[in-house]
C-alpha positions as CSV (number, residue, x, y, z in Angstrom):
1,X,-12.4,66.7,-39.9
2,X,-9.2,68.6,-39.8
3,X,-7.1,68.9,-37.1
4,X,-6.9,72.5,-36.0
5,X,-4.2,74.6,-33.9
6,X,-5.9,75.9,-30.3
7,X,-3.0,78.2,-28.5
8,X,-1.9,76.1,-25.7
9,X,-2.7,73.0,-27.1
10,X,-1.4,71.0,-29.9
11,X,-3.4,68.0,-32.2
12,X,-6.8,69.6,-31.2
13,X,-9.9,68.3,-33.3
14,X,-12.8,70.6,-33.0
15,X,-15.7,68.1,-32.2
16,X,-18.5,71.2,-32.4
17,X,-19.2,74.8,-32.2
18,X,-22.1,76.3,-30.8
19,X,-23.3,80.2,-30.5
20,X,-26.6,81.6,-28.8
21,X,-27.5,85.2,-29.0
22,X,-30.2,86.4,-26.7
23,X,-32.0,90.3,-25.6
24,X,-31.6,90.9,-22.3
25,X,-35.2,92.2,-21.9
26,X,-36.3,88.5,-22.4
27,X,-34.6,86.9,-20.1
28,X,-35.6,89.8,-17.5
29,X,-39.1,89.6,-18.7
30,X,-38.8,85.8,-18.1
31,X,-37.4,86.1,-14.6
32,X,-39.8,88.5,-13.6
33,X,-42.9,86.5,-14.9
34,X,-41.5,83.4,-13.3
35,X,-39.7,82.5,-10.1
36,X,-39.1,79.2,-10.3
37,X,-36.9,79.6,-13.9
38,X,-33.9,81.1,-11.6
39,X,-33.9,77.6,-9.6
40,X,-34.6,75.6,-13.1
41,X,-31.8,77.1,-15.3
42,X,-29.3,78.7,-12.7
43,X,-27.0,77.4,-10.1
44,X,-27.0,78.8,-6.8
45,X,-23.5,80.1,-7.6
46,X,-24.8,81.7,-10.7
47,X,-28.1,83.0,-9.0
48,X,-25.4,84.7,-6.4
49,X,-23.1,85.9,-8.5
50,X,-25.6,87.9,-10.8
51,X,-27.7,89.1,-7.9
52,X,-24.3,90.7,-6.7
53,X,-24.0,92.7,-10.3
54,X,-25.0,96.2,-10.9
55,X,-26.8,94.7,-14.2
56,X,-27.5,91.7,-12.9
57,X,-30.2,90.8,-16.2
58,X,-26.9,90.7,-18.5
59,X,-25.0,88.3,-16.6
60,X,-28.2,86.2,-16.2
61,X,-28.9,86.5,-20.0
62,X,-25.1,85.9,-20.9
63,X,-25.3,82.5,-18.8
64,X,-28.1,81.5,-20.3
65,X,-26.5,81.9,-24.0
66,X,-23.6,79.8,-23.2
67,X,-25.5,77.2,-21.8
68,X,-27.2,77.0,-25.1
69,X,-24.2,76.9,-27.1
70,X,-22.8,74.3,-24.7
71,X,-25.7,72.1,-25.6
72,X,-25.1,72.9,-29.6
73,X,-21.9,72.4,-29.7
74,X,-22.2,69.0,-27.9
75,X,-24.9,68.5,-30.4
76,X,-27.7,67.2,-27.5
77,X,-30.7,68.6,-25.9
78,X,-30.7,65.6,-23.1
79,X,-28.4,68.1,-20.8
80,X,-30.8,69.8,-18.6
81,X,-29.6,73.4,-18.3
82,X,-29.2,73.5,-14.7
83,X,-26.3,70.6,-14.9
84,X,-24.3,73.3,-16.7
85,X,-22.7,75.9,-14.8
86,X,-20.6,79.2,-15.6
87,X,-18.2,80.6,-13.6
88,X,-15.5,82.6,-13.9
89,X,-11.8,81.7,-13.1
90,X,-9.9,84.8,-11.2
91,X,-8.5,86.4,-14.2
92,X,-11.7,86.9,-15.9
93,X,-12.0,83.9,-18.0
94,X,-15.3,81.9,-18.1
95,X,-15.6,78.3,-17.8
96,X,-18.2,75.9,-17.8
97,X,-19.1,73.0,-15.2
98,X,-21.1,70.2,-16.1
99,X,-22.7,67.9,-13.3
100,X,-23.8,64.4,-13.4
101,X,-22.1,61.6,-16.2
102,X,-21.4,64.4,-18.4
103,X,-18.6,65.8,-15.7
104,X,-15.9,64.2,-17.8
105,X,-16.8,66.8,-20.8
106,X,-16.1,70.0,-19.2
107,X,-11.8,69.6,-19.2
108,X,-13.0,69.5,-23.7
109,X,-15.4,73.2,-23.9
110,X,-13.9,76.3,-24.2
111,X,-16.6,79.4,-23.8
112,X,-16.5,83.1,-24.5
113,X,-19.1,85.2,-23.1
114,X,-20.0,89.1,-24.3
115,X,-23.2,92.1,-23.1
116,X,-24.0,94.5,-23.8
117,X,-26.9,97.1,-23.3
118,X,-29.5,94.8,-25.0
119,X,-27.9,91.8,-25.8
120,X,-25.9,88.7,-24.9
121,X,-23.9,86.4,-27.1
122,X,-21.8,83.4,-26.1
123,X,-20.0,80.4,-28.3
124,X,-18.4,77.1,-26.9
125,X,-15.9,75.0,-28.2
126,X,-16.4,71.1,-28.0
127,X,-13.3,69.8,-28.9
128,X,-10.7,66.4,-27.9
């Protein structure tokens, strides 16, 4: 694999890439229909961060995508989706928190996060 050039770091091999599109009107759909998927796929961080947003459905939906490119790009499905968190730093940025023996990983994925009206799209970055 080639060694690729990440701004801010130097030497960086790109390990994996994921990407997850989703419509918001699913993951609503699926929230309303079920309870207990909040408590299964979201933090309670997460949970209280979206409940706080005007459209809260995106920023569940937009969670939900990056935790699914976090699990491509680290090319495993053993990562239960509630051990990944997303938060975002002060200035804006999102980052991901992983919980349990995959803890070590996080400092190595870089996400980016976008909604809008009917759609949610994220892609992480594995890389060492």
């Amino acid at each position: 694999m080639n060694e690729t050039v990440v701004e801010g770091y130097s030497n960086v091999k790109i390990l994996g890439t994921g990407i997850d599109i989703i419509e918001i009107k699913r993951i609503k759909k699926v929230i309303a229909g079920n309870k207990g998927f909040l408590r299964r796929v979201f933090t309670a961080r997460e949970i209280t961060y979206c409940e706080g947003k005007a459209n809260k459905y995106q920023h569940y939906a937009v969670r939900f995508a990056a935790k699914e490119a976090i699990l491509k790009a680290l090319g495993s499905k053993s990562i239960a989706l509630i051990d990944i968190s997303i938060r975002n730093l002060d200035n804006g940025k999102p980052e991901a928190e992983l919980s349990g023996k995959r803890k070590k990983l996080e400092k190595n994925i870089t996400v980016s996060l976008s909604h809008c009206k009917e759609y949610a799209v994220a892609q992480a970055i594995y890389f060492k």
